[in-house]
N, CA, C and O atoms as CSV, one atom per row, in Angstrom:
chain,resi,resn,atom,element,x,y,z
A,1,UNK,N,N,90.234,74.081,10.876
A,1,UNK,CA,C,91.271,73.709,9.930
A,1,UNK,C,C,92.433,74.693,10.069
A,1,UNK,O,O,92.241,75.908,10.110
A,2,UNK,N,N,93.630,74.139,10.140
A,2,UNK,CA,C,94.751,74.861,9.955
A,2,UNK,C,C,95.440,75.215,8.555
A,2,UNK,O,O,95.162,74.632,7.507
A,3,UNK,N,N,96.465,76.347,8.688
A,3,UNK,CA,C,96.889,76.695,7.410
A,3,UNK,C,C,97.163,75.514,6.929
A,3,UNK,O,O,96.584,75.049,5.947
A,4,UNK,N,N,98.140,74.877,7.625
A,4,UNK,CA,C,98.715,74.255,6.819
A,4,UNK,C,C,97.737,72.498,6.582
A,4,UNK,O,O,97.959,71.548,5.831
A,5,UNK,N,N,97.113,72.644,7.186
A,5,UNK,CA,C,95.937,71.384,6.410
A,5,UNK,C,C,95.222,71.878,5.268
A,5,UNK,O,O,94.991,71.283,4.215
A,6,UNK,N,N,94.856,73.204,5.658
A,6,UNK,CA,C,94.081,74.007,4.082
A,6,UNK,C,C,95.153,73.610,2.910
A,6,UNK,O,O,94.879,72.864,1.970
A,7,UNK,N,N,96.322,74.188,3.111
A,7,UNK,CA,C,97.451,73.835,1.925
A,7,UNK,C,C,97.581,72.226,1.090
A,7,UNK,O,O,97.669,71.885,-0.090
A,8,UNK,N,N,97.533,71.473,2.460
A,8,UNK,CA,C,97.665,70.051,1.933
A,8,UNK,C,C,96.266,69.668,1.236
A,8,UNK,O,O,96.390,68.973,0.227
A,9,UNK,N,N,95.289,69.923,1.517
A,9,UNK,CA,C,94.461,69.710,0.953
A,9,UNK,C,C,94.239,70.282,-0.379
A,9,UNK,O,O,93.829,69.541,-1.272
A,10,UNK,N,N,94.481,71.600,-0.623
A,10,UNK,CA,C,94.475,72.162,-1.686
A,10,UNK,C,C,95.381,71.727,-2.814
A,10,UNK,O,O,95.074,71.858,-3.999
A,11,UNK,N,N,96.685,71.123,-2.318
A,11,UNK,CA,C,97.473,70.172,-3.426
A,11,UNK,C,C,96.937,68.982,-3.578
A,11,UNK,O,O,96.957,68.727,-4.782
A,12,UNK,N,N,96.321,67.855,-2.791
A,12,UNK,CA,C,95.764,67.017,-3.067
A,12,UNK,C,C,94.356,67.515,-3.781
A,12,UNK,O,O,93.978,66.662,-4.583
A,13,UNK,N,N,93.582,68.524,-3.719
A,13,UNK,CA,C,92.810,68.380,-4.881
A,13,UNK,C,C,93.280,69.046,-5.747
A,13,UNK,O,O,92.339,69.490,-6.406
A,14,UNK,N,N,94.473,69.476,-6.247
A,14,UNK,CA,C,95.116,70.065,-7.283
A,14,UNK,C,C,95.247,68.854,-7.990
A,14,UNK,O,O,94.673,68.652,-9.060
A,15,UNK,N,N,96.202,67.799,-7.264
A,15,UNK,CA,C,96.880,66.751,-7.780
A,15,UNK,C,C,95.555,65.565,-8.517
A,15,UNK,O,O,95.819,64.662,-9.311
A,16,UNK,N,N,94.527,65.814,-8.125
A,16,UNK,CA,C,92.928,65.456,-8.777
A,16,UNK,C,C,92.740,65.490,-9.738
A,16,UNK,O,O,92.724,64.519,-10.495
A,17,UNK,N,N,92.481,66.928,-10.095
A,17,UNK,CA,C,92.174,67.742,-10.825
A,17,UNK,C,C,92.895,67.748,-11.871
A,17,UNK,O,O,92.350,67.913,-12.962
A,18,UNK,N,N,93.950,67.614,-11.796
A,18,UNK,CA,C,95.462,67.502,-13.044
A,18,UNK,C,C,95.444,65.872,-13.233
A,18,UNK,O,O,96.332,65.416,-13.953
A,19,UNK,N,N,94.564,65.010,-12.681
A,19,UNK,CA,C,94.725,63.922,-12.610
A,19,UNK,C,C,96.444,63.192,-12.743
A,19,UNK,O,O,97.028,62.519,-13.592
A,20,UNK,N,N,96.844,63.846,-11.214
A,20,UNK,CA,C,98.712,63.249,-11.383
A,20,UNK,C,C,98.779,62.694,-9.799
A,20,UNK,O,O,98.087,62.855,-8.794
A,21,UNK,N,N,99.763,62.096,-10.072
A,21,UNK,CA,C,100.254,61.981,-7.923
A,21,UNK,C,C,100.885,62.742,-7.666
A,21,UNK,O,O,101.346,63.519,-8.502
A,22,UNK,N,N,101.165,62.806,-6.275
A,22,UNK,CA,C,101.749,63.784,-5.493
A,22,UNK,C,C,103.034,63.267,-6.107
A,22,UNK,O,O,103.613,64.290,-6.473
A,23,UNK,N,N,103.983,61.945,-6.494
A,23,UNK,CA,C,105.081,61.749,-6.740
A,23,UNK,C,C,105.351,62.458,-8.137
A,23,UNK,O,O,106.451,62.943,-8.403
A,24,UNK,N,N,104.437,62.481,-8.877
A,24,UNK,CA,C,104.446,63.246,-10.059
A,24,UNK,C,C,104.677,64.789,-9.805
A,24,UNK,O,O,105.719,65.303,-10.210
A,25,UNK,N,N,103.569,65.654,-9.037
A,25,UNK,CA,C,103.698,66.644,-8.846
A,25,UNK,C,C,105.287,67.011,-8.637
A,25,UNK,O,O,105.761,67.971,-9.245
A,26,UNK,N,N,106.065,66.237,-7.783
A,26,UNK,CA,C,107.018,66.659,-7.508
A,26,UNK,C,C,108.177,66.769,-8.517
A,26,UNK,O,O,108.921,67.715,-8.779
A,27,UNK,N,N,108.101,65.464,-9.023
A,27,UNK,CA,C,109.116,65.850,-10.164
A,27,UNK,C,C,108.545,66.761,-11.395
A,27,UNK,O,O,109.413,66.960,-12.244
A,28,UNK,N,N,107.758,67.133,-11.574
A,28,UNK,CA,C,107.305,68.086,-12.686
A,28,UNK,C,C,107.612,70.012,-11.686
A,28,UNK,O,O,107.599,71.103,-12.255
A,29,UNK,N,N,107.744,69.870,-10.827
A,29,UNK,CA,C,107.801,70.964,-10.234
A,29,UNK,C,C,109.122,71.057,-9.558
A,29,UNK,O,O,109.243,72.034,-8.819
A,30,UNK,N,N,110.162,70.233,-9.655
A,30,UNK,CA,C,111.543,70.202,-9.641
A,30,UNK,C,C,111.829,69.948,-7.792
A,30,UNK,O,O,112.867,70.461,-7.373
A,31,UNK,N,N,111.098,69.323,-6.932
A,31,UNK,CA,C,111.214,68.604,-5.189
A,31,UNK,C,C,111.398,67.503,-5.332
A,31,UNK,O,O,111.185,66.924,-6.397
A,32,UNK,N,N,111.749,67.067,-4.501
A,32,UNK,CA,C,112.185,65.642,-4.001
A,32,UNK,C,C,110.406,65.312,-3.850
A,32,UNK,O,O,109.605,66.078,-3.313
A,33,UNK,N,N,110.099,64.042,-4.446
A,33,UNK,CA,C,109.040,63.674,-3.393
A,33,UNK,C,C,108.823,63.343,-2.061
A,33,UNK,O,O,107.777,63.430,-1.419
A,34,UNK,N,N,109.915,62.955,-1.715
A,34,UNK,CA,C,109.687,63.188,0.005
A,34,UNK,C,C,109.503,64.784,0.799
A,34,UNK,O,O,109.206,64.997,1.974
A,35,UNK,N,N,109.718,65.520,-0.017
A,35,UNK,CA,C,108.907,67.294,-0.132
A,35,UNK,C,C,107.439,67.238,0.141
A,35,UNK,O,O,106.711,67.512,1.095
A,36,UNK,N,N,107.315,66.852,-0.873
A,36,UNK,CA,C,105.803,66.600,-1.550
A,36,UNK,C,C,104.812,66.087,-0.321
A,36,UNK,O,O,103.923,66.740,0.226
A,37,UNK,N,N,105.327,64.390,0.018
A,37,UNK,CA,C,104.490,63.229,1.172
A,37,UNK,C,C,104.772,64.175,2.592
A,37,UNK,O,O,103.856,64.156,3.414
A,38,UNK,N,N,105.982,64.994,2.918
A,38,UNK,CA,C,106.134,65.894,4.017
A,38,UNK,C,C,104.941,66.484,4.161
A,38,UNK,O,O,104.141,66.198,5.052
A,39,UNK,N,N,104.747,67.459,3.161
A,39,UNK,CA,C,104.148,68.708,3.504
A,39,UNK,C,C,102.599,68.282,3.364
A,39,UNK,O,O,101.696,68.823,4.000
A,40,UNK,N,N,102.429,67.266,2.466
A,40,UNK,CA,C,101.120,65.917,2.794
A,40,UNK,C,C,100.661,65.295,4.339
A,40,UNK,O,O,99.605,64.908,4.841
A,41,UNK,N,N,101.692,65.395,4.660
A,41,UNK,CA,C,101.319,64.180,5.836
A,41,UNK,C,C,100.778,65.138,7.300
A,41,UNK,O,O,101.506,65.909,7.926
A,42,UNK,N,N,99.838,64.943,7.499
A,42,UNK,CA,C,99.133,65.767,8.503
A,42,UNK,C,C,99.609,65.259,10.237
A,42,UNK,O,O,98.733,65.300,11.100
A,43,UNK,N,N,100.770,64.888,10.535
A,43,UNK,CA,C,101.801,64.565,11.346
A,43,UNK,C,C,102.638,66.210,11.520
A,43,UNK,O,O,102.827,66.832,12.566
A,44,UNK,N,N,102.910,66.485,10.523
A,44,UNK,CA,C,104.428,67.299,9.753
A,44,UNK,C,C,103.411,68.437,10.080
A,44,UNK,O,O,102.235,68.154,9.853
A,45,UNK,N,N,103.693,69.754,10.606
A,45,UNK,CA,C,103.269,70.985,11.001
A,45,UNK,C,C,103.742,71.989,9.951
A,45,UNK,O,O,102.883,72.673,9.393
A,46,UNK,N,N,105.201,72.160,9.587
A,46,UNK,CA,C,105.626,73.292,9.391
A,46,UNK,C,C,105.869,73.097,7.448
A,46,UNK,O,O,106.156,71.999,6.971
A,47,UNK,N,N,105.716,74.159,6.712
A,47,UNK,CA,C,105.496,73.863,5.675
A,47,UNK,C,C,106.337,75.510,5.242
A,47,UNK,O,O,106.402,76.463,6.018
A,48,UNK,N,N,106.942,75.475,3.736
A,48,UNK,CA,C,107.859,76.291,3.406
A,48,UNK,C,C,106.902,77.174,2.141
A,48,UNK,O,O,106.295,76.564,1.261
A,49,UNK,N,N,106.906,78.002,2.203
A,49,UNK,CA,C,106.375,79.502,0.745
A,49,UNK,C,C,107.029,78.725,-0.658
A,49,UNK,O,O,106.455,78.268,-1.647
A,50,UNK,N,N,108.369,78.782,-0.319
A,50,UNK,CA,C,109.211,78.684,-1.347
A,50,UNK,C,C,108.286,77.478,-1.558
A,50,UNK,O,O,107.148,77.693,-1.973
A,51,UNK,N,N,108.686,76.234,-1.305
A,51,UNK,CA,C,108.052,75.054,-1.835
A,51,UNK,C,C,106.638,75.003,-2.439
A,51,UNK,O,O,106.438,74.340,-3.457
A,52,UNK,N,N,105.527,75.775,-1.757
A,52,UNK,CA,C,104.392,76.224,-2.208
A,52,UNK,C,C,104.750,76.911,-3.726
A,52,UNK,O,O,104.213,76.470,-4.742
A,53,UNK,N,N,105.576,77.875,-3.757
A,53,UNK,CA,C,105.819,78.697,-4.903
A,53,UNK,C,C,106.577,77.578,-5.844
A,53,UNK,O,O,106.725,77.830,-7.040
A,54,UNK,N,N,107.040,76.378,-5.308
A,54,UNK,CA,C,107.754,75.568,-6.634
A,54,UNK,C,C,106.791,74.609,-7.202
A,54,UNK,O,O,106.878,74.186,-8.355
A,55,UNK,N,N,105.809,74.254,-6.306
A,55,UNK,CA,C,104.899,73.364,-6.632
A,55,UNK,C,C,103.948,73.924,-7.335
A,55,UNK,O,O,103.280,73.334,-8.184
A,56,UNK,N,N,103.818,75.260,-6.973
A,56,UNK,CA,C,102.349,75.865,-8.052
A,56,UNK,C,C,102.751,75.906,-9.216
A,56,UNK,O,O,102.138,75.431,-10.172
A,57,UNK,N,N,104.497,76.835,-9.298
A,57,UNK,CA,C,105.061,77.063,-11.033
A,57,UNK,C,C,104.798,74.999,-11.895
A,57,UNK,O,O,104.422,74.569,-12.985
A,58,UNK,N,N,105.174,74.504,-10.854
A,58,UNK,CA,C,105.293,73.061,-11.662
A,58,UNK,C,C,103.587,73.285,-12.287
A,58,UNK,O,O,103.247,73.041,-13.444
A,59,UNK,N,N,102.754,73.761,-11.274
A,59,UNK,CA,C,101.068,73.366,-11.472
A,59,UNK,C,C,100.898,74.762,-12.228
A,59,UNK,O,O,99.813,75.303,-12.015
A,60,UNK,N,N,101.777,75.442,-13.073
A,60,UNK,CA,C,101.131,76.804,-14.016
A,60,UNK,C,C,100.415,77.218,-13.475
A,60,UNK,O,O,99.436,77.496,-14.166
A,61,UNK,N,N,100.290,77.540,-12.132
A,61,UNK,CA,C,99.686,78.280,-11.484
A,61,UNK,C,C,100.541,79.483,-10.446
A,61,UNK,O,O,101.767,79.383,-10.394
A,62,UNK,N,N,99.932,80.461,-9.739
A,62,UNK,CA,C,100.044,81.457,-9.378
A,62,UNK,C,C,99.907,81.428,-7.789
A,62,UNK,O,O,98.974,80.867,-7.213
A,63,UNK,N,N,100.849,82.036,-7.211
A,63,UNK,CA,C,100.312,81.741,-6.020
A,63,UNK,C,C,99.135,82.570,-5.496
A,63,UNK,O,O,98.606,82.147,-4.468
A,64,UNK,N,N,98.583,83.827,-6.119
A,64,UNK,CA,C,97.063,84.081,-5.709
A,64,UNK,C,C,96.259,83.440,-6.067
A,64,UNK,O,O,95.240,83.477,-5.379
A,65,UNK,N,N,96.244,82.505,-7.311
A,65,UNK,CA,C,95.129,81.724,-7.591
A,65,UNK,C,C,95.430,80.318,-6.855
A,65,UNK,O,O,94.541,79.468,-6.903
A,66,UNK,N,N,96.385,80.086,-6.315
A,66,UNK,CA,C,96.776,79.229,-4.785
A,66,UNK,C,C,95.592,79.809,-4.127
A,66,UNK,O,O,94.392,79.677,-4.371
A,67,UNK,N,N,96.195,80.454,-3.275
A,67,UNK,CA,C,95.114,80.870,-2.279
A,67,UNK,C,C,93.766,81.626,-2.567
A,67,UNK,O,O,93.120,82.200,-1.691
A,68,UNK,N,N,93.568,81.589,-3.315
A,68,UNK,CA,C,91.892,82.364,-3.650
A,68,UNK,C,C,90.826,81.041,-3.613
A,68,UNK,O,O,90.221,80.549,-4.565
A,69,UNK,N,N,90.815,80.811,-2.799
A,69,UNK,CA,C,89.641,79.701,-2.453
A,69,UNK,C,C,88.955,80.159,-0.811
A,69,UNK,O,O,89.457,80.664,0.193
A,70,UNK,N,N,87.721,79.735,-1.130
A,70,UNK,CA,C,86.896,79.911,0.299
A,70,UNK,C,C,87.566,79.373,1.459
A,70,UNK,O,O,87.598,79.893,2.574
A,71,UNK,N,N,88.124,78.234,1.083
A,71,UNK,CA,C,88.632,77.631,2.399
A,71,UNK,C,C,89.828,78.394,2.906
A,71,UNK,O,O,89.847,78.520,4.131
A,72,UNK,N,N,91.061,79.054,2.091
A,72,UNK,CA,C,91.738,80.106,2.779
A,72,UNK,C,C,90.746,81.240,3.611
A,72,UNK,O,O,91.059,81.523,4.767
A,73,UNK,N,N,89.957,81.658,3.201
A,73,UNK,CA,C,89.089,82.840,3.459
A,73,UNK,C,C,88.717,82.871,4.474
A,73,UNK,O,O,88.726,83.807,5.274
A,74,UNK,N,N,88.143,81.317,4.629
A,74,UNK,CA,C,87.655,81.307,6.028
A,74,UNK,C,C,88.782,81.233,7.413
A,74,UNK,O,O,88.545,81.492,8.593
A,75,UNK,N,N,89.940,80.825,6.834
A,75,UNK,CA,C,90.554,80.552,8.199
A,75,UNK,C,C,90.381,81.481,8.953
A,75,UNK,O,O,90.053,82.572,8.488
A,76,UNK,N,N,90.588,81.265,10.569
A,76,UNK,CA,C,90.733,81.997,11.421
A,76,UNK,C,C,91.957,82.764,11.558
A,76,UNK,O,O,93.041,82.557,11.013
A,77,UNK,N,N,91.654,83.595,12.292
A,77,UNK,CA,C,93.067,84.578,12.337
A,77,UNK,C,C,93.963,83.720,13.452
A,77,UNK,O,O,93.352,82.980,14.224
A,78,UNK,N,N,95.375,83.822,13.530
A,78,UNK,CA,C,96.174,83.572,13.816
A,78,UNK,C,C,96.702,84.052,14.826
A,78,UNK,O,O,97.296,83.229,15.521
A,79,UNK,N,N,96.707,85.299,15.237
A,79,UNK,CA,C,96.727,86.420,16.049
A,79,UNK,C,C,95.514,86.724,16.918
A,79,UNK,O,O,94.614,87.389,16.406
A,80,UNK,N,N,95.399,86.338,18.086
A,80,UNK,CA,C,94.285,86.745,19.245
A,80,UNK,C,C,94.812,88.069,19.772
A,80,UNK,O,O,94.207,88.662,20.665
């Protein structure tokens, strides 16, 4: 798994969990939803902090409690 599939996944089970859509997420967290289906769509590689950091404040969340999940933990390093 890559970072940025860990990420998408982690907003889609955010977006679960809050029981909302990703089109929701976005406007409650102030993105375009085409932000949102981007950084969703496992096509699309490159993904932005900032946007991570606008989508969590929308989700009252933090970006360490973003990433404090096993599945960050495990990724592989990036750097050989």
């Amino acid at each position: 798994m890559t970072v940025k599939d860990a990420v998408a996944a982690r907003f889609r089970d955010l977006c679960t969990q809050h029981r909302i859509k990703p089109n929701e997420l976005a406007n409650i967290s102030g993105v375009t939803p085409s932000t949102v289906y981007s950084l969703l769509d496992d096509r699309r590689r490159d993904i932005s902090i900032i946007t991570i950091k606008k989508l969590c404040d929308g989700l009252n969340m933090t970006l360490g409690d973003f990433f404090s999940t096993p599945e960050f933990d495990a990724l592989e390093q990036e750097i050989i």
